[in-house]
SEMITI-926575 format. One record per residue (C-alpha): residue number from 1; chain; x, y, z. Coordinates in steps of 0.1 Angstrom, whole numbers. Layout:
REM residues N
R   seq   mol      px      py      pz
R   NUM     A       X       Y       Z
...
***
This chain:
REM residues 547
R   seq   mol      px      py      pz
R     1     A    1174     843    1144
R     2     A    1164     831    1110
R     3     A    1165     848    1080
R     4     A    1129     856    1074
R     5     A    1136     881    1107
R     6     A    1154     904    1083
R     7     A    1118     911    1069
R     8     A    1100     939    1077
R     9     A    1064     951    1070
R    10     A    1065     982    1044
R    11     A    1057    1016    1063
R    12     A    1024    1032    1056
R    13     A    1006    1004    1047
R    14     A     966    1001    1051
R    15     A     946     987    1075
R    16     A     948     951    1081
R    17     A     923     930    1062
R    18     A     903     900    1074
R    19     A     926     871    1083
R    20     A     903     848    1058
R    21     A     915     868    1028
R    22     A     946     853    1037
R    23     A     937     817    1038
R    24     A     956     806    1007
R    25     A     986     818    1010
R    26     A     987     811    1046
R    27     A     996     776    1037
R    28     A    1027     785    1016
R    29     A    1044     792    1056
R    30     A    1028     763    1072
R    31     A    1062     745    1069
R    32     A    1082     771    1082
R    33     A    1088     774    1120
R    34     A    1071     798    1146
R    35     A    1096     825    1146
R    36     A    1100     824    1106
R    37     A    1066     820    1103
R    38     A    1057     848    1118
R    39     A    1078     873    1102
R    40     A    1070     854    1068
R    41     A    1034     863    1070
R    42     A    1040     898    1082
R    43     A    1063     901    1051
R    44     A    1030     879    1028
R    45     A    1005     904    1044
R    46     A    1025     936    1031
R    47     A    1028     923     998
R    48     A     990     910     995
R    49     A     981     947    1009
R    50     A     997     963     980
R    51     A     986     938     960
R    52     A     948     943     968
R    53     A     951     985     963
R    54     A     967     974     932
R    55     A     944     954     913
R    56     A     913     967     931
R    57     A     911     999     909
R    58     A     911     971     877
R    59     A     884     949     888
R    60     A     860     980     905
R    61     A     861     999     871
R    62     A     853     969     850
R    63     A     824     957     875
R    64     A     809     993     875
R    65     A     807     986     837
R    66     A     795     957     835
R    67     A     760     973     850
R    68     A     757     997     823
R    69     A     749     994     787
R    70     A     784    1000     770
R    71     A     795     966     786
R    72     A     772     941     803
R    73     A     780     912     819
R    74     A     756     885     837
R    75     A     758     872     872
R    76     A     781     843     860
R    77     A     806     866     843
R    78     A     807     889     872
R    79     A     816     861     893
R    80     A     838     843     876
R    81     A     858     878     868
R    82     A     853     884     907
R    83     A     873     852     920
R    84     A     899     856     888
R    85     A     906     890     909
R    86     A     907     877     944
R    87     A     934     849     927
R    88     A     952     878     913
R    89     A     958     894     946
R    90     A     976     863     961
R    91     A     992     855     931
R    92     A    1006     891     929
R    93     A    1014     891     966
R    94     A    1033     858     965
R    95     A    1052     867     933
R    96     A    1062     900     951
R    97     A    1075     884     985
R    98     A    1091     858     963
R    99     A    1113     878     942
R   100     A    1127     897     969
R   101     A    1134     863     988
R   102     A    1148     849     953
R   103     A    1150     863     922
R   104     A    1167     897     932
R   105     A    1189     883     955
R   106     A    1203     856     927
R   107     A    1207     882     901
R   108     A    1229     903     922
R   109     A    1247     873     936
R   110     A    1256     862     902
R   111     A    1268     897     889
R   112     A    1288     902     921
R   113     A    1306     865     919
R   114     A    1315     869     884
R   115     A    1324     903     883
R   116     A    1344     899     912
R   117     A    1362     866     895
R   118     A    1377     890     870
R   119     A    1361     864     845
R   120     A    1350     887     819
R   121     A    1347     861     791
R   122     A    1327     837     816
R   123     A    1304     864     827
R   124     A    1294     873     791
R   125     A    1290     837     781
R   126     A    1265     830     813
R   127     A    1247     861     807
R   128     A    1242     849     770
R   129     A    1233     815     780
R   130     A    1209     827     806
R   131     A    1192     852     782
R   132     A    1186     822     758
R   133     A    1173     796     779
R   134     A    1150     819     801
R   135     A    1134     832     771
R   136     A    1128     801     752
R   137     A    1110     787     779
R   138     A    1089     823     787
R   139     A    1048     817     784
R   140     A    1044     849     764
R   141     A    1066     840     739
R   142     A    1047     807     730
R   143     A    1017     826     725
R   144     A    1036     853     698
R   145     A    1048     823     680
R   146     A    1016     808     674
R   147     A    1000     839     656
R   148     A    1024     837     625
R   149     A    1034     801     624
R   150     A    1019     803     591
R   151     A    1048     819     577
R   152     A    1076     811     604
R   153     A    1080     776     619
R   154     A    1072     786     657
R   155     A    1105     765     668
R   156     A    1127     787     648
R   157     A    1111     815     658
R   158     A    1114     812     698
R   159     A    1156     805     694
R   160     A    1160     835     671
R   161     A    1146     856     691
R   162     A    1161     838     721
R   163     A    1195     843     705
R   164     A    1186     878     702
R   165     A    1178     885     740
R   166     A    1213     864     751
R   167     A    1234     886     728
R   168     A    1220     922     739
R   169     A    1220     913     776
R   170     A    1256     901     770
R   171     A    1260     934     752
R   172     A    1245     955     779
R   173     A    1266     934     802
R   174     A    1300     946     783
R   175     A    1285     980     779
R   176     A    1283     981     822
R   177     A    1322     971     819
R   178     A    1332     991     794
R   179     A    1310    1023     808
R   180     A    1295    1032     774
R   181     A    1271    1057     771
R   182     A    1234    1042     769
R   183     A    1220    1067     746
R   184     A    1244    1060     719
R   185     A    1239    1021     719
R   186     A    1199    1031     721
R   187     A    1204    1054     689
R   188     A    1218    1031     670
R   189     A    1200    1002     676
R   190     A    1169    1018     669
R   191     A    1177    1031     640
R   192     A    1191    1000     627
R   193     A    1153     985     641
R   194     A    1138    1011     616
R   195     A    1160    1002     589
R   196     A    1147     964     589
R   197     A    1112     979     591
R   198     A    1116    1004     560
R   199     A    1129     976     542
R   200     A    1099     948     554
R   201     A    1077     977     542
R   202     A    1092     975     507
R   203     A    1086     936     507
R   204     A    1049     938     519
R   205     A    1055     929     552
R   206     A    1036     957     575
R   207     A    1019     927     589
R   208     A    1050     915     608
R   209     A    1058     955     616
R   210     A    1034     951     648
R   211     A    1041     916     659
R   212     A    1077     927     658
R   213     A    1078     955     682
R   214     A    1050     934     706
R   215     A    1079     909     707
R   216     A    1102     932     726
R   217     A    1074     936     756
R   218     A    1062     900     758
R   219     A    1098     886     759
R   220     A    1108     906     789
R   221     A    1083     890     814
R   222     A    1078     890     851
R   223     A    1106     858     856
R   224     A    1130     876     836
R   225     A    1132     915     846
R   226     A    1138     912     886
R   227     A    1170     888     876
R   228     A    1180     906     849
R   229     A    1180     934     869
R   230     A    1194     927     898
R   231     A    1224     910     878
R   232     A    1229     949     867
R   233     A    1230     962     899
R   234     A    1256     936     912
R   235     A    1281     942     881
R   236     A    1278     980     888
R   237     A    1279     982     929
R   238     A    1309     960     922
R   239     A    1327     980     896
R   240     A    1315    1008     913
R   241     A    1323    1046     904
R   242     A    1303    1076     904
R   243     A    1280    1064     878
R   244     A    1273    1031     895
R   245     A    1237    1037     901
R   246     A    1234    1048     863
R   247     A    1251    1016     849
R   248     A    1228     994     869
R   249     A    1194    1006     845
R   250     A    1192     995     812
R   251     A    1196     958     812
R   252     A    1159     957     801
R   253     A    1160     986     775
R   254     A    1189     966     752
R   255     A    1172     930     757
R   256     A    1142     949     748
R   257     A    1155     955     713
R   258     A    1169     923     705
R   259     A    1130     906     700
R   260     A    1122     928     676
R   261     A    1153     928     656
R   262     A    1154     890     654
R   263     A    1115     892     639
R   264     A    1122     920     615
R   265     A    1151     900     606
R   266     A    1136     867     606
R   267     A    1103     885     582
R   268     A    1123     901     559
R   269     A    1144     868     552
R   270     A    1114     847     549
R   271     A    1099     875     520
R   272     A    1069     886     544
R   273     A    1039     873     530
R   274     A    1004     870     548
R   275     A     995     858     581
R   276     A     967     841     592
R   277     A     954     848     626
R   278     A     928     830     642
R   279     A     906     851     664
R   280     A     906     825     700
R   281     A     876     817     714
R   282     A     870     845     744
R   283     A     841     828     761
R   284     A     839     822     796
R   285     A     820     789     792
R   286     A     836     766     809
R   287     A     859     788     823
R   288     A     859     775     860
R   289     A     852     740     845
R   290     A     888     741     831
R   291     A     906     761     858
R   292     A     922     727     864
R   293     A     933     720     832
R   294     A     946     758     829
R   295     A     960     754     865
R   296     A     983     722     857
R   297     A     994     739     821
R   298     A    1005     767     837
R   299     A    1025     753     859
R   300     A    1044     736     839
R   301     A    1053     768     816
R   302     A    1062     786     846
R   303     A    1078     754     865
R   304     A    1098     753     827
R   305     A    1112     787     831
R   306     A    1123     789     869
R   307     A    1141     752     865
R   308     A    1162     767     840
R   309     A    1169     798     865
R   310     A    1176     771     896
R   311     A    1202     747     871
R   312     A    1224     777     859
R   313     A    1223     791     890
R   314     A    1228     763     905
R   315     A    1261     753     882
R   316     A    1274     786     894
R   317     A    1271     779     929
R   318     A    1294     752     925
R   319     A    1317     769     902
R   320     A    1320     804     913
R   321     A    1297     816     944
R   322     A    1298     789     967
R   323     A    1268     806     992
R   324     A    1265     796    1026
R   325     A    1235     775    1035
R   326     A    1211     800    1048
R   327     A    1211     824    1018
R   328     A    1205     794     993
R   329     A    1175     782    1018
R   330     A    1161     820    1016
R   331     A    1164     817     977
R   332     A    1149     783     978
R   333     A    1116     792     999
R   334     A    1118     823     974
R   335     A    1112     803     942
R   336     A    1084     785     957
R   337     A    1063     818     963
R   338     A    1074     832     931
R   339     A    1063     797     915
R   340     A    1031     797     930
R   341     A    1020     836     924
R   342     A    1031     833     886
R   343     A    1010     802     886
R   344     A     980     818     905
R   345     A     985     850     884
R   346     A     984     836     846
R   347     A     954     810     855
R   348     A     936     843     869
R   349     A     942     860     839
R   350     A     937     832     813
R   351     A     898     822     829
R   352     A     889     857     841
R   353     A     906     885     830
R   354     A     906     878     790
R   355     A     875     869     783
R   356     A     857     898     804
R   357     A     884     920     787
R   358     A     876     907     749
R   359     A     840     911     756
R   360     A     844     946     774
R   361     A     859     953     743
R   362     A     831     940     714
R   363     A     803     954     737
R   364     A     817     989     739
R   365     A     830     996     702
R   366     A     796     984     692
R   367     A     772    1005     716
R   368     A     801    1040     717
R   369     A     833    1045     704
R   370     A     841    1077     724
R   371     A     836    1055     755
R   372     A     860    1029     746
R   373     A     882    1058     737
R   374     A     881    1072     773
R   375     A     878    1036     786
R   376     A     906    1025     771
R   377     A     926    1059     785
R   378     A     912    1050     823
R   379     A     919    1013     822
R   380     A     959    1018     810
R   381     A     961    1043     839
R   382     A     949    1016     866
R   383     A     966     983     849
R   384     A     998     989     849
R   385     A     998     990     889
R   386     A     986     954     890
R   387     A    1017     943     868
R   388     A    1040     922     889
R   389     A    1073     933     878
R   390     A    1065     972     877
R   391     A    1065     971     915
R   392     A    1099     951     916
R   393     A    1114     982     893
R   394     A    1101    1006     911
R   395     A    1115     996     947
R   396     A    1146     993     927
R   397     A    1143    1029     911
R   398     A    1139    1046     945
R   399     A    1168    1020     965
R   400     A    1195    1028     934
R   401     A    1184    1066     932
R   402     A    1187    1076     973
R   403     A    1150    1087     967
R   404     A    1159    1109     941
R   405     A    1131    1089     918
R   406     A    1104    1081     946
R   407     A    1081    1050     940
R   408     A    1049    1072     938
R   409     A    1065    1094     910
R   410     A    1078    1060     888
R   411     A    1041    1049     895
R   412     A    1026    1079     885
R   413     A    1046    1088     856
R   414     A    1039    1049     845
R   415     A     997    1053     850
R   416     A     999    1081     826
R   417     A    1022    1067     800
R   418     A    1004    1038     800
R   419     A     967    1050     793
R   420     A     980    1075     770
R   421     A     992    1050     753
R   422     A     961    1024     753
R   423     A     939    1051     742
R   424     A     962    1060     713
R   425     A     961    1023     705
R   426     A     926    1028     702
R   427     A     926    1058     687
R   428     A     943    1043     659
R   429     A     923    1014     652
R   430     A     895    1041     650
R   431     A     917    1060     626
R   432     A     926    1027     607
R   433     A     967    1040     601
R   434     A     998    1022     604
R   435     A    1014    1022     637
R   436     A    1048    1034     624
R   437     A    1029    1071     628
R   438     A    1030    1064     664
R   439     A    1065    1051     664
R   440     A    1086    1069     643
R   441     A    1080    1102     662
R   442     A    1076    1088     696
R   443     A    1112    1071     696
R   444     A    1126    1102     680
R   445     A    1112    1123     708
R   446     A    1122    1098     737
R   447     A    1156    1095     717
R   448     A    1160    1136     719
R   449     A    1150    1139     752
R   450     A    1179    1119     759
R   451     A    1207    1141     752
R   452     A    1188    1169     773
R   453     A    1178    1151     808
R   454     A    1204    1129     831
R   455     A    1213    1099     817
R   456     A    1196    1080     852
R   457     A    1165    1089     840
R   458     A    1169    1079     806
R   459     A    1186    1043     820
R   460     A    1152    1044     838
R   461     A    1126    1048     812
R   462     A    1139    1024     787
R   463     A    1140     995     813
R   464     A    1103    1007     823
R   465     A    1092    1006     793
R   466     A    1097     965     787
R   467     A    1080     965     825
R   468     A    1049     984     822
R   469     A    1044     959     793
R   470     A    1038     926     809
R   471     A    1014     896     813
R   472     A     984     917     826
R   473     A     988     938     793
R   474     A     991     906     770
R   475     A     962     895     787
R   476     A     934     918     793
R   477     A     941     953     770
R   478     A     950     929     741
R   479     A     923     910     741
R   480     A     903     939     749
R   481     A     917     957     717
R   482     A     909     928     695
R   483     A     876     921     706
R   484     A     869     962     696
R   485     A     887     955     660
R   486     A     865     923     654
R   487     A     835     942     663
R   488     A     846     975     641
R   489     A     869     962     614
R   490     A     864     922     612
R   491     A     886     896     622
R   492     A     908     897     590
R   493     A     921     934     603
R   494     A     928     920     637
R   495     A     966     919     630
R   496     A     972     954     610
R   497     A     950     972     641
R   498     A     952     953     672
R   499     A     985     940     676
R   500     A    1008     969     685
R   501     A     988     979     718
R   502     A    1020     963     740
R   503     A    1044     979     719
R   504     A    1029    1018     722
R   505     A    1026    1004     759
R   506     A    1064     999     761
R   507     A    1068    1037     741
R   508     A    1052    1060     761
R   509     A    1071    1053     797
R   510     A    1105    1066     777
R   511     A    1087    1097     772
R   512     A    1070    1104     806
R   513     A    1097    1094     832
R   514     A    1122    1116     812
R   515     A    1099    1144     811
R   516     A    1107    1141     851
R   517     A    1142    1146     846
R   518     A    1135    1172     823
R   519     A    1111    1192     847
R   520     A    1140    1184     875
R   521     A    1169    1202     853
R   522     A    1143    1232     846
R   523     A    1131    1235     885
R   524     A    1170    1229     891
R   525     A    1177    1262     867
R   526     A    1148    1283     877
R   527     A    1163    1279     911
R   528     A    1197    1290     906
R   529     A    1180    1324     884
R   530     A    1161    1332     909
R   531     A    1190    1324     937
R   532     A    1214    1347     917
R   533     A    1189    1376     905
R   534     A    1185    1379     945
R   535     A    1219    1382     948
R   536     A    1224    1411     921
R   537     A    1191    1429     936
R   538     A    1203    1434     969
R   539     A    1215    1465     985
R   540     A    1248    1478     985
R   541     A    1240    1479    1029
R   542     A    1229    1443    1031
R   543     A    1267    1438    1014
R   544     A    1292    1429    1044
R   545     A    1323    1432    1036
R   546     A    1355    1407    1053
R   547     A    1388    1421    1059
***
């Protein structure tokens, strides 16, 4: 039996689609023999399945709009943005199937060789290490730097803040071994982040202030979060205890913070100033002309950031795990459908999916800004289920939690968060205010709910609030919001107004999953009320008696 037997298809999925859909990625399991072959592409088809009910919703609202007046498109656009979606589905379904074959499996094998070495000094230095290197080489993070190179050299930029995600996911690692309490760290920290920004205020730097907290979303990408994830859930299954499934969460929510700490830090050192931001060039001439170009560049960013992955890990096989054979072949076929999704999924994005979103948004802050309002409000409730790492988390949420948290809640409470939070993006670039009003309150209200819900579903929300803000965010609501700022406000406001859409994006999850547990712990009292004003109500003849 080979290991792709272990795969099964998920339960409950939809009818089977037509076997041509499946066409590309069919070739990814050529190589593989009949048996594993077989259960690979029952495994693919599951994952392209979800896939397609994910990203359909996206590309069905956006079409319907592109035959009205708020947002038209021509034949060409329509069908370039068509086949952009159709390479979205496979690259979504490969990346899927691939960090369950890979990624997942890695990070917990890595958490549960080190932690069971007893080599707490090693384990902190790999996790640094690991941090550093996998987000130097991240796409997203490239792109950040380029928008204030003016003012920071874009080198010195991606170490800082590469620096800053080694050291907090070496300091959520300690905090997993030493059992500290989340929301203290989470208090702290965040204070401290609005500290730096008080003071980059004083200096005339509210130009950094959004670029800062969009930092802590982009860094956190869909290479990064199933490993860094999984590595939590291999420390804690190892430790163990009764707050193992607690300890596993938050991995995300600290390496979160450390982006937007090393800007603040790096802005208010260099005296703030003011940055120059090009508006790109959004049209889709071309666009299929140099899905070639695209494709190869791509490849190499992602190729960049899963080498990395494969050299550490590999250094640790020899050191300190020493797998057999057939678990490092599962990992290996792994990386090559994660390698090939991301690849699929950032060309899809970068020929289709931004420019149709960055007109989408020009045309429709031009002809109505109430529709882009609710626009805006429907589009963050569909996008965030075709982000490839939200899935990952959510299987994760429901495995860790015995059910507790199901996958259709975490989804759910995600849609809203998410368009709540893309329409109050918009809202605000309507408004023209800084996007501290947002912030301030909204962390102070996620921060309260903390003490008053279960510490799981805090854990939770903080880690799904780097998720829900990945590539597909960066890549089609962004340029969405900026296209509605140039057409409003003018290019030169695109940084005050614009930028700051992926950090409200990461806000609003922290509020909405621990409203959950805060509904639970209500239901959870109303129950035992009502349970013991029964008891108090009854008869004195219902009463037995024992002797």
């Amino acid at each position: 039996m080979t290991f792709f037997s272990a795969l099964t298809v998920t339960e409950g999925t939809q009818a089977e689609l037509p076997s041509t859909f499946f066409l590309l990625p069919g070739l990814c399991f050529g190589i593989i023999g009949s048996k594993g072959g077989t259960d690979m592409g029952k495994a693919l088809i599951a994952k392209l399945q979800e896939a397609l009910f994910s990203v359909l919703p996206v590309a069905v609202i956006v079409l319907l709009v592109s035959f009205t007046p708020l947002a038209p498109l021509n034949w060409g656009e329509r069908g370039v943005f068509t086949l952009s979606a159709l390479l979205l589905v496979h690259g979504i379904g490969l990346f899927n199937l691939g960090a369950d074959l890979a990624m997942t499996p890695m990070g917990r094998y890595v958490g549960e060789g080190l932690t069971k070495s007893k080599r707490i000094p090693v384990l902190l230095a790999v996790c640094f290490l690991m941090g550093l290197l996998i987000t130097v080489a991240e796409p997203d993070l490239s792109v950040l730097a380029g928008q204030i190179s003016a003012v920071v050299e874009p080198t010195v930029l991606i170490v800082t803040v590469g620096v800053g995600v080694g050291l907090f996911l070496a300091l959520a690692i300690l905090r997993i071994l030493t059992r500290t309490d989340l929301t203290a760290l989470l208090l702290f920290f965040y204070m401290l982040l609005f500290a730096f920004a008080a003071l980059l205020l004083s200096n005339g730097g509210a130009a950094f202030l959004p670029l800062a907290f969009d930092s802590g979303g982009v860094t956190t990408g869909p290479i990064t979060v199933p490993f860094i994830m999984a590595l939590g859930v291999g420390i804690a299954q190892t430790l163990g205890g009764k707050n193992a499934g607690e300890n596993s969460f938050g991995l995300i929510a600290l390496c979160s913070v450390g982006p937007v700490l090393a800007v603040l830090l790096l802005s208010v050192f260099s005296g703030g100033g003011e940055i120059s931001y090009p508006v790109p060039d959004y049209s889709l001439t071309g666009g299929l002309a140099s899905l070639g170009r695209l494709f190869g560049e791509t490849a190499w960013e992602v190729g960049k950031s899963l080498l990395l992955m494969i050299a550490f890990f590999g250094v640790l096989q020899l050191l300190v795990l020493h797998l057999p054979a057939q678990r490092l072949m599962q990992i290996l076929f792994g990386l090559v459908f994660a390698f090939a999704g991301l690849v699929i999924f950032l060309t899809a994005v970068s020929v289709g999916f931004m420019p149709v979103g960055y007109r989408i948004g020009l045309s429709m802050a031009g002809y109505s800004e109430r529709a882009l309002l609710a626009f805006a409000f429907v589009l963050g409730m569909v996008v965030v289920l075709a982000e490839p790492a939200v899935h990952v988390l959510n299987a994760q949420v429901e495995e860790v939690t015995d059910g507790t948290v199901t996958k259709r809640q975490m989804l759910l409470a995600l849609s809203v968060g998410v368009g709540v939070s893309i329409g109050l993006s918009i809202l605000r670039l309507l408004a023209g205010f800084s996007l501290l009003y947002y912030l301030i309150p909204g962390y102070l209200l996620s921060l309260g709910l903390s003490f008053f819900v279960p510490r799981l579903y805090t854990a939770i929300a903080f880690d799904s609030g780097g998720v829900a803000s990945g590539p597909l965010t960066s890549s089609f609501i962004l340029p969405m919001t900026i296209g509605a700022c140039v057409a409003l406000r003018g290019a030169d406001a695109v940084l005050d107004y614009a930028f700051g859409v992926v950090a409200l994006v990461a806000l609003t999850p922290l509020i909405t999953i621990q409203a959950l547990g805060f509904r639970a712990i209500v239901q959870s009292a109303m129950r035992e009320r009502r349970a013991v004003r029964k008891i108090l109500s009854a008869d004195d003849a219902q009463i037995i008696y024992f002797e």
